[in-house]
PAKOLZA-909603 format. One record per residue: residue number from 1; x, y, z of N, C-alpha, C, O in turn. Coordinates in steps of 0.02 Angstrom, whole numbers, plus 50000, padded with zeros to 5 digits. Atoms other than C-alpha are relative to their C-alpha. Example, Ala and Ser with C-alpha at 12.3 -4.5 7.8 and 13.67 -1.06 7.14 Angstrom:
2
- n	n.c1	n.c2	n.c3	ca.c1	ca.c2	ca.c3	c.c1	c.c2	c.c3	o.c1	o.c2	o.c3
- 1	50045	49941	50000	50615	49775	50390	50045	50060	50000	50097	50059	50033
- 2	49958	49941	49997	50684	49947	50357	49961	50055	50037	49986	50110	50045
// end
This chain:
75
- n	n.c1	n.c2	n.c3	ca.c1	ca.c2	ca.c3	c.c1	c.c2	c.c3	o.c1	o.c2	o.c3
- 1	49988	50020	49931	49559	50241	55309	49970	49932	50015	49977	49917	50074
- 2	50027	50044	50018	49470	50081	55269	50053	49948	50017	50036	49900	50052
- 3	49949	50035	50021	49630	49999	55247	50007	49997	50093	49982	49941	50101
- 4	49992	49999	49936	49656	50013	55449	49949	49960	50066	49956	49966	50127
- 5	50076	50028	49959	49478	49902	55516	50059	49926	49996	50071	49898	50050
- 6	49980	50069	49998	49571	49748	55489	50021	49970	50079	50053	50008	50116
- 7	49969	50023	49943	49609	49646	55642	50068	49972	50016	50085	49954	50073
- 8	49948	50028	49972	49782	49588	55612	50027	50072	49990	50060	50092	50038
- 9	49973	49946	49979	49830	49755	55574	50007	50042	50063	50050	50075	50090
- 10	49976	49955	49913	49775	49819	55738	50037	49947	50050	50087	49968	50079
- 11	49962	50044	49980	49829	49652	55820	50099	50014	49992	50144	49997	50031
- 12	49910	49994	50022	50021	49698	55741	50009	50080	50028	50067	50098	50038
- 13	50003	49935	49977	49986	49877	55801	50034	49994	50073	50091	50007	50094
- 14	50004	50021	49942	49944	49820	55965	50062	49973	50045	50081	50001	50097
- 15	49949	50026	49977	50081	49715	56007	50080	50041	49995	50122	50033	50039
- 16	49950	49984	50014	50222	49809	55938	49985	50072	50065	50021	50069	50115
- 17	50029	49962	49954	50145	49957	56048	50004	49988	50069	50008	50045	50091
- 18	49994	50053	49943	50155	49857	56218	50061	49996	49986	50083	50047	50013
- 19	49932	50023	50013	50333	49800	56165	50027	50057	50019	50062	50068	50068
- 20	49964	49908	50004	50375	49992	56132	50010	50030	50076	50060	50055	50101
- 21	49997	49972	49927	50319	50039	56308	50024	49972	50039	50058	50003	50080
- 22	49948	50048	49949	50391	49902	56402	50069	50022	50001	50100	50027	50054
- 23	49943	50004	50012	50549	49938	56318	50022	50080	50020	50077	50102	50034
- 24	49964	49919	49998	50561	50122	56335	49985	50007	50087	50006	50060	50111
- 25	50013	49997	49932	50502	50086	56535	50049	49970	50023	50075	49992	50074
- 26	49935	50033	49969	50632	49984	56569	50069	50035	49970	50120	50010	49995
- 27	49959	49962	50025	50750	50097	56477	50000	50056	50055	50051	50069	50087
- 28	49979	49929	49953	50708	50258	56589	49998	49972	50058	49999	50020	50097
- 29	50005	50025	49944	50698	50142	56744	50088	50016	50018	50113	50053	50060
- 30	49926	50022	50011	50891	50089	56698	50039	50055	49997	50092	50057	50027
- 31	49972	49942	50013	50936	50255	56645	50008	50037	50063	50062	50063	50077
- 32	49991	49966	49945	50891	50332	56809	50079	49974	50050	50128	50006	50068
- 33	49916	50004	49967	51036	50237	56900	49981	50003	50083	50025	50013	50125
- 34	49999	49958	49920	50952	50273	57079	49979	49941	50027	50009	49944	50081
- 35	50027	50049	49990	50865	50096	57117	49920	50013	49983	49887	50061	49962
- 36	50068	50016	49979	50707	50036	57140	49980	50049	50028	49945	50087	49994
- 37	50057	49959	49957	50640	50140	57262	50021	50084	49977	49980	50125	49998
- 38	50007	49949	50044	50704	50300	57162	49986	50024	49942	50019	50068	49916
- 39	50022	49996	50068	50615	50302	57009	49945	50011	49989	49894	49978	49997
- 40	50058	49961	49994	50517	50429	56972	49929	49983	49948	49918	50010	49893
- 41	50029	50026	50045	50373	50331	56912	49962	50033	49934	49951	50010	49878
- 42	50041	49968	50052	50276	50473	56830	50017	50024	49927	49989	50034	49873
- 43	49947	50008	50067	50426	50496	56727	49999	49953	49953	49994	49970	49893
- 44	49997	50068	50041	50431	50320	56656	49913	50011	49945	49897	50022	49887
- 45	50073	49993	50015	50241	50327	56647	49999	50072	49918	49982	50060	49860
- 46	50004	49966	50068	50259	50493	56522	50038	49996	49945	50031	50015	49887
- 47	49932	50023	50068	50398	50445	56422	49980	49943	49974	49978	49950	49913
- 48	50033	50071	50029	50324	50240	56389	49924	50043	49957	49904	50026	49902
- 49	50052	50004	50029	50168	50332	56355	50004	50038	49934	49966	50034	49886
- 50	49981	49973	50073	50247	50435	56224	50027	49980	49940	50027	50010	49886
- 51	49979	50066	50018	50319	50288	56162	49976	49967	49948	49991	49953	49890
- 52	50021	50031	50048	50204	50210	56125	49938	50029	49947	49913	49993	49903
- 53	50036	49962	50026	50086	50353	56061	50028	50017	49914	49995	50027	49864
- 54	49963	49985	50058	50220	50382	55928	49999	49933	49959	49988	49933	49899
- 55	49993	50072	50015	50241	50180	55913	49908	49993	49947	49906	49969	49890
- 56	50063	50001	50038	50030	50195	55855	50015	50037	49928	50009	50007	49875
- 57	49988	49944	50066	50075	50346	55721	50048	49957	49968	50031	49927	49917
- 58	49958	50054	50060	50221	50243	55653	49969	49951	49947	49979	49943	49886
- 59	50038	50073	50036	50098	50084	55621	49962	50036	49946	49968	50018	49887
- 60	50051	49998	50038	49957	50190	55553	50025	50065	49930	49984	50085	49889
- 61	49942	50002	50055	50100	50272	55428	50029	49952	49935	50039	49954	49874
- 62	49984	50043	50043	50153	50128	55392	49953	49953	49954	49972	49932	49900
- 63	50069	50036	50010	49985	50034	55360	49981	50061	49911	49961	50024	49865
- 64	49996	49953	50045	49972	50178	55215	50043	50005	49946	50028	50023	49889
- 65	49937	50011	50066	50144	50152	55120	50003	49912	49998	50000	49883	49944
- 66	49982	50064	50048	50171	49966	55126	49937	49954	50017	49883	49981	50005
- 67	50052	50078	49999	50055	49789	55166	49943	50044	50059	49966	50072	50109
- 68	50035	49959	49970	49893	49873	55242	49975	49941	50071	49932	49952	50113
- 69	50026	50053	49968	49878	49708	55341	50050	49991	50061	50047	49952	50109
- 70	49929	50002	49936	50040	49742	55451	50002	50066	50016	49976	50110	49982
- 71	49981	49927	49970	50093	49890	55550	50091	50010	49983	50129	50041	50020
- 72	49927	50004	50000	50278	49857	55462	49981	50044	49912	49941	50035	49865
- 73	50002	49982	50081	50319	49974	55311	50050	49956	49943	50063	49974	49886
- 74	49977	50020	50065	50414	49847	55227	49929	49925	49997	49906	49893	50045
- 75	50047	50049	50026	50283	49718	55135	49999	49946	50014	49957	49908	49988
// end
């Protein structure tokens, strides 16, 4: 688990993580269809946060099969 202290690995973690939740928040925002003022934030809120909870497990997967210095499993 050694292989995981590095800072660009969590740095590449990090970011892709943030990206993930943005993207899946503005996805169930869009999805809802009701506006602005109908969107059930707590919804967005548990779905981004699942997001990006899964988006962490991916990296620290991937950090394990390919370049331990990226959160990408190809090298």
């Amino acid at each position: 688990m050694s292989k995981f202290i590095t800072s660009k690995f969590w740095a590449d973690t990090a970011e892709r993580t943030v990206a993930t939740a943005a993207q899946t928040a503005l996805a169930t925002i869009g999805a809802g269809a009701l506006g602005f003022p109908g969107v059930d934030w707590a919804s967005v809120a548990s779905i981004s946060g699942l997001a990006a909870v899964l988006c962490v497990l991916k990296a620290l997967a991937a950090g394990t099969k390919g370049d331990p210095e990226s959160a990408s499993f190809i090298g």
